[in-house]
Steps between C-alpha positions, in 0.01 A plus 500: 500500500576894466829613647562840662854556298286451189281752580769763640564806207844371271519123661486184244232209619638153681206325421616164422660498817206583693289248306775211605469646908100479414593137363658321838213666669276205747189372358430425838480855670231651203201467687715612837467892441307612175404855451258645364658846305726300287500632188345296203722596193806484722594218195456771274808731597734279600479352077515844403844577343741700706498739170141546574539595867778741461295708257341752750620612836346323801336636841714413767594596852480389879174558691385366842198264499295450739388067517575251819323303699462492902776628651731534202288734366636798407654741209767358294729629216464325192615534130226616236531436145143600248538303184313688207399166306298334802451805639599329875702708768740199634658544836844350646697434817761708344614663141757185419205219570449247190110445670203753550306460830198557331363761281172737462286486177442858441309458159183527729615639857446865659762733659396685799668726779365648826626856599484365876715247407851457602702697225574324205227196557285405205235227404515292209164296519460164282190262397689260709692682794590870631848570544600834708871631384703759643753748305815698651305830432167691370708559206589138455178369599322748187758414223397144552139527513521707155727246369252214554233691415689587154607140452177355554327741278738356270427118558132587446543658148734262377225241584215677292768564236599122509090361467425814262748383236467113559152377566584137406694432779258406749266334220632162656488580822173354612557140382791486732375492836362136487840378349697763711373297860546148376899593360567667877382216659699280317789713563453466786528161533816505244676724780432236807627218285800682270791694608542877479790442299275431200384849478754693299523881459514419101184348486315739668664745289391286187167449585392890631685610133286195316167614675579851435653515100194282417218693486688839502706430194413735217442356152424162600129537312614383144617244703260404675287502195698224308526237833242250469220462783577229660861647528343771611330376750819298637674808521265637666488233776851509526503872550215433793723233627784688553335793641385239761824382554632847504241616780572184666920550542408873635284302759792319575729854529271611731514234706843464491493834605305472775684260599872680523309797668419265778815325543675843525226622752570193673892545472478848687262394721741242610822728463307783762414170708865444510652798523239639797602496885325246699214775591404559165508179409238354779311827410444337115439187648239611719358707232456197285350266804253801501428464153466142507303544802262766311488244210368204708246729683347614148557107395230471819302762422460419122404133633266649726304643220518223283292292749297777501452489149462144509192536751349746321539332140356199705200748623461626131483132387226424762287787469554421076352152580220681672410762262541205236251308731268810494492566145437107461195554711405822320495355192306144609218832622542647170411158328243424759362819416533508134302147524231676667510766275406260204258327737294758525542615135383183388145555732500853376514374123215192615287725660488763163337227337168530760382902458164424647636318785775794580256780422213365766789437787593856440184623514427334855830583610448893452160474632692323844721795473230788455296356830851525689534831365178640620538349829857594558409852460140514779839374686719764413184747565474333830825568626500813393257621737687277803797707426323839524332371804831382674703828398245708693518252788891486529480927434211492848736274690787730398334799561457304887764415553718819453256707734581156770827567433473895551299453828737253652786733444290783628373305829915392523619824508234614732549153727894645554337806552328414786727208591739812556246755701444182693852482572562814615168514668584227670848618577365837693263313693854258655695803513199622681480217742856587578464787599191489743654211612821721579296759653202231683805330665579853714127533540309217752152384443297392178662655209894240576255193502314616185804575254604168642180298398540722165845352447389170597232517244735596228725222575249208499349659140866474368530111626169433356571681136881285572316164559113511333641608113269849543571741243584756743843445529705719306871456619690282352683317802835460309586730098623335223912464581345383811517750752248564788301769449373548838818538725619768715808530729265529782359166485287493833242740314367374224286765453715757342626182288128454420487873420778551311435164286181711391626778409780358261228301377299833462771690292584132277119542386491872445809457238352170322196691512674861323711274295813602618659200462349409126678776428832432614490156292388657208795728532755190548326311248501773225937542603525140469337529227755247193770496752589259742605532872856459393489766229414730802709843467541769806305759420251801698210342352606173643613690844127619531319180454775332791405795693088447482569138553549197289198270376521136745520350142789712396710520847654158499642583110547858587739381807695273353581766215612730800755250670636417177580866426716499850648195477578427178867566548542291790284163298729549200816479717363176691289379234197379451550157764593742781192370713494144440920573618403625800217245590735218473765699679250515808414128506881407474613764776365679826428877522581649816182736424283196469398500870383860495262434163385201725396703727325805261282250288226449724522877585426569120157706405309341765193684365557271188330191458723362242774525789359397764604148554861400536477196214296693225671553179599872528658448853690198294602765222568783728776264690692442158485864409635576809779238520610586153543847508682481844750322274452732170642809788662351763598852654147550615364119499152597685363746649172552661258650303629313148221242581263761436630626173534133363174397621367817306678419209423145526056555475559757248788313236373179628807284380799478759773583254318843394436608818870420639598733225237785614697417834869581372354804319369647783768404707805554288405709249171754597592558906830748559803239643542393843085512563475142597815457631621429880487864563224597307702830387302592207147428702642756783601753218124480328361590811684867561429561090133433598535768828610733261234438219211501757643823643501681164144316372290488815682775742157542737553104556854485547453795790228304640723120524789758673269661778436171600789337491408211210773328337327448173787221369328219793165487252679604151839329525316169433239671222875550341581200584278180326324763294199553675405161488255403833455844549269596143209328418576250207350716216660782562795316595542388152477801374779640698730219353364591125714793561732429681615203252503753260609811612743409796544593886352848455170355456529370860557864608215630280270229717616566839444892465163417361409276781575744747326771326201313407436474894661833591182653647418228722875453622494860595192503699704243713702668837652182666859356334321164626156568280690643188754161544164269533291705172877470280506113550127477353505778286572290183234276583246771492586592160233389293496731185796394320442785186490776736788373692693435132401854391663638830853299464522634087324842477531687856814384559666590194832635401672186616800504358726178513829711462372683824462153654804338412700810631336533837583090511857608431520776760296305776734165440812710566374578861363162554851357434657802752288427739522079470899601526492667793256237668743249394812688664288531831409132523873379434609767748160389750654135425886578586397664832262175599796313429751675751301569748407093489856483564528703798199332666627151421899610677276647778302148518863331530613745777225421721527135460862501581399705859255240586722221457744673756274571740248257500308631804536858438142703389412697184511842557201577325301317762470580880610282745230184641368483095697279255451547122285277268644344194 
């Protein structure tokens, strides 16, 4: 064992007394704590002669090294001692420690240092570990990297010096190994069953200078020469043997090495134990439950995978009895087939022995094979000429069946052609009737009871093309979300229903027919085009294909996209559950609104068939909606008109949790604030912005509603107010919410100015308040050409600027609230007065009560005498 005074620069060695420390070492504790850095010639120095070590000076100093474990890891200062022989750098605890710690073989290690590294750090990287060592200083740190560059440069030479000038010393070397492993392992068993004290520092002394001076000595040849073989060959042996030996008692250093190092880890281990507060000392305690813990979890992992090995060996074993199985039956094929083989080998080699006999069988045989030959080719010719004849047949029928096709399409298109003149042929000849029967009815005589039976006529046709499946019929009774298509608000004459159920039907053929609406899905289906519906981005290209209307197969996807878009801050702070919340709020507590939706369902799109009984599955769907977002904003709960929203939503988005979104979006986040509330303040406020828009878009209208008195907000405040729905037919209806899910309120303002100027000629011809009221609440019925009506609300009525909105909303809200202030003040003044002068009457009331108990038989004065008042 090296000692650090023996390495210090002027100190003498101690190493007998180190040996003897080495020697009351534990045989017990070697396998406790061994290490894998020892050094292997550490034997080697400590014989050395103290002359020997004092010769040069050593490399010494304190440096802080970097090494720990868990959570006493961490930089400590430690003595370091290079010793040129071994070419080790040994570290202590401290400058006057007999033991190293360790040491670092640098006969084969690097030295490295990062210039982002704390000053003064450096790298010393070994085959067997990397060790990270910090100096006081840059200056510091470089004078010892140069030194242990120098001293290792040093090492190396002396090593190709050493097996330059003495080549026979490792010509023994390989015949060792076998006896080297069988003299350790009996050492090994000397040191369980012997004493430490046995091992003196004299012998190893003896033996290292023995197995050194032997071969090394010079002049020993003559020698040599004169010794007899066989002595020789004893000496030989002996040398071998006590080279084993030798290798054996530095085994048995090492170990006893190892174990002092662990008995003084062990010693401070339990010294910190001790001398640590109660804290610290649970802290360790817990850290080493952990460890254990950690220990028995691999323990259960590593037994884990042994069972998995186990399973899989016993899979490899099976499927190796299988492929051996296979290979057995490959080879009983092989030597069923190798039998054959010489089978027919055997025939072969019988049959040589007949020529004749095999030279008239072939000669039949290719006579068989020419007649085959001859008649498989008339076949081939045969077939031939079949094929020709078919490929001409198949080209014919071809050729007949495009111009069928071609003709079909041509007798289609001219079928809508005239199913459309026959529309609007037919419609002029109603609107006709109408009108003669308008004028006949001021008129008496023949021509009243003639536009009658003409009517008449009309109707029964319709009941018999209704009834008798004739094919000329050519409304539709109800569309495809399941509106009626023949309804009007005046329901007691059908006839203008009848007429203008032909004209829609009229301009629906015209556009199939002009393929107005191919071309709008070709334009979604080319921006759709590697995208989905949830990859959709706001953009004008996208604006203009919402404005011209959205493909049936697109809308429901198109929608949804929409809501999302408004609500998406209000789902992520409820989550994605909110619904399901809120329908099992409504089942475990009562709404005060509930009575009211009650009431609304069966008042819901009554020109629907899909609502129009009170147990079908929308009405069912419509409640929950209803119910749950009453809950979702209980400052408006319900109010009427929401049942028309949601039941749009609802035939559009079909499931109930989409469409009770569309409802909060519309609601919460599209509408201004306060527009479904109790007061309906943002409704009122829309109304005066519209005033002011109609009198800056249509001026010759807006004159024409104040001459005669019209107050425009009884027909519009309700357009505003469900979104036109009931009032637009369905189509166009749609359309109108296309936008407006896209775009926002202005679209509804866009619509309404449209509206009114799309029938502005006909509403000015009117000069009765009563007439112009009567044309306004059918006006939107009578729209039939949604384009035209589309083309008004984006093009003519353009700039619409939403700034210019939103600030007229501002301005006309302020006076709302002034005025709502001061009607408020006069009510609670209206009230106070009711409530004194109900005072007065009721001390009056008291007065008069008193008098007639007084004077019992005395009269009223308000009645004359002889007459007696009535109670």
């Amino acid at each position: 064992m090296m000692m650090a005074d023996e390495l210090e620069l002027g100190k003498t060695g101690q190493t007998e007394k180190s040996l003897e420390i080495l020697a009351c070492g534990d045989v017990n504790q070697e396998a406790a704590s061994a290490k894998k850095d020892e050094p292997d010639d550490l034997v080697n120095y400590l014989e050395l002669k103290p002359e020997e070590r004092r010769l040069g000076k050593k490399l010494c100093g304190y440096l802080n090294k970097l090494g720990g474990k868990g959570p006493l890891k961490g930089c400590k200062t430690r003595w370091f001692v290079f010793d040129q022989k071994s070419c080790h750098l040994y570290y202590f605890r401290t400058a006057q420690d007999s033991n190293p710690l360790g040491s670092m073989d640098l006969s084969k290690a690097a030295f490295n240092y990062c210039l982002e590294a704390e000053e003064g750090t450096f790298e010393i990287t070994t085959p067997e570990k990397d060790y990270t060592l910090k100096a006081k200083n840059r200056q510091a740190m470089m004078y010892w990297l140069q030194q242990l560059q120098q001293k290792r440069w040093e090492y190396g030479e002396n090593q190709n010096n050493l097996f330059t000038d003495n080549p026979n010393i490792c010509t023994e070397q390989p015949e060792s190994p076998p006896a080297l492993k069988t003299e350790v392992k009996d050492t090994q068993q000397e040191e369980q069953n012997t004493p430490f004290q046995k091992c003196s520092v004299g012998s190893l002394k003896s033996l290292t200078i023995r197995q050194t001076s032997t071969p090394m000595t010079p002049g020993k040849d003559t020698v040599t020469d004169e010794i007899a073989p066989d002595k020789a060959t004893r000496l030989h042996n002996d040398v071998l043997g006590l080279t084993n030996e030798l290798n054996a008692q530095r085994e048995l250093v090492k170990l006893l090495h190892k174990a002092l190092e662990a008995a003084q880890q062990e010693k401070r281990a339990c010294n910190t134990y001790l001398s640590a507060d109660e804290s610290t000392r649970l802290e360790l305690v817990r850290h080493k439950v952990r460890q254990i813990r950690d220990l028995e979890n691999r323990a259960c992992v590593l037994e884990k995978e042994k069972q998995e090995l186990q399973q899989s060996l016993s899979m490899q074993t099976d499927l190796t009895g299988e492929m051996k199985q296979h290979a057995q039956l490959l080879m009983e094929k092989n030597h069923a087939k190798q039998e054959v083989i010489l089978k027919l080998s055997q025939q072969m080699a019988n049959e040589s022995c007949l020529p004749e006999t095999c030279d008239k069988i072939t000669t039949e045989a290719i006579g068989k094979l020419e007649e085959q030959i001859v008649h498989l080719k008339d076949d081939q010719e045969a077939y031939k000429v079949q094929n020709k004849f078919l490929n001409s047949e198949i080209y014919q029928v071809t050729k007949l069946w495009q111009a069928t096709a071609d003709r079909e399409k041509a007798l289609a298109l001219k079928c809508a052609a005239l199913e459309a003149k026959y529309c609007q042929v037919e419609s002029k000849y109603l609107t006709m009737l109408h009108k003669l029967e308008d004028n006949a009815s001021k008129q008496d005589g023949t021509p009243q009871e003639m536009v009658k039976q003409l009517i008449a006529d009309q109707s029964k046709r319709e009941i018999q093309d209704k009834f008798g499946n004739q094919g000329g019929r050519f409304c539709n009774e109800y569309d495809e979300y399941g509106f009626r298509t023949v309804s009007s608000p005046l329901q007691d004459r059908d006839l203008l229903a009848k007429i203008q159920a032909l004209e829609r039907k009229s301009i629906q053929l015209i556009a199939s027919q002009e393929g107005q609406e191919k071309a709008i899905q070709v334009k979604w289906a080319n921006h759709l085009l590697g995208r989905t519906f949830g990859e959709l981005l706001p953009s004008p290209e996208l604006k203009s294909l919402i404005r011209n209307g959205i493909p049936k197969e697109y809308r429901r996807h198109v929608w949804k996209w929409c809501v999302n878009r408004w609500v998406r801050h209000i789902s992520e702070r409820y989550g994605s559950k909110r619904y399901q919340e809120l329908l099992k709020l409504c089942k475990n507590k009562d709404q005060a609104a509930s009575k009211q939706i009650e009431l609304d369902l069966h008042r819901t799109l009554t020109n629907n068939r899909l609502f129009s009984s009170p147990n079908s599955r929308m009405v069912q769907k419509l409640r929950r909606v209803l119910l749950a977002y009453s809950w979702q904003n209980p400052d408006i709960g319900y109010c009427q008109g929401l049942n028309r929203l949601a039941a749009i939503a609802l035939l559009i988005l079909r499931e109930e949790e989409d469409a009770f979104w569309c409802l909060v979006a519309i609601i919460d986040c599209i509408m201004p604030e306060d527009y479904y509330s109790k007061t309906l303040t943002g409704s009122q406020v829309d109304q005066r912005v519209f005033k002011d828009f109609l009198s800056e878009k249509l001026p010759r209208l807006m004159s024409h509603f104040d001459q005669y008195n019209v107050d425009l907000s009884h027909i519009t405040f309700n357009w505003f107010l469900v979104l036109f729905v009931d009032s637009l037919q369905s189509n166009i209806l749609l359309q109108v919410w296309d936008a407006f899910l896209y775009e926002g309120t202005k679209v509804i303002f866009r619509y309404a100015l449209a509206i009114l100027k799309y029938n502005e000629e006909e509403i000015l011809k009117l000069n009765d308040s009563l007439a112009i009221y009567n044309y306004l609440g059918c006006a939107t019925q009578n729209i039939s050409e949604g384009r035209k009506l589309m083309n008004i609300a984006f093009v003519e009525m353009n700039p619409f600027p939403l700034k210019l909105l939103q600030n007229r909303r501002t301005a006309h809200l302020e006076k709302l609230n002034a005025e709502l202030s001061e009607l408020e003040r006069i009510r609670e003044a209206y009230v106070k007065e009711r409530v004194e002068q109900k005072v007065t009457i009721d001390g009056a009331s008291e007065d008069e009560d008193e008098t007639e108990r007084n004077h019992p038989g005395a009269l009223s004065p308000e009645f004359p005498a002889g007459v007696t008042s009535k109670s």
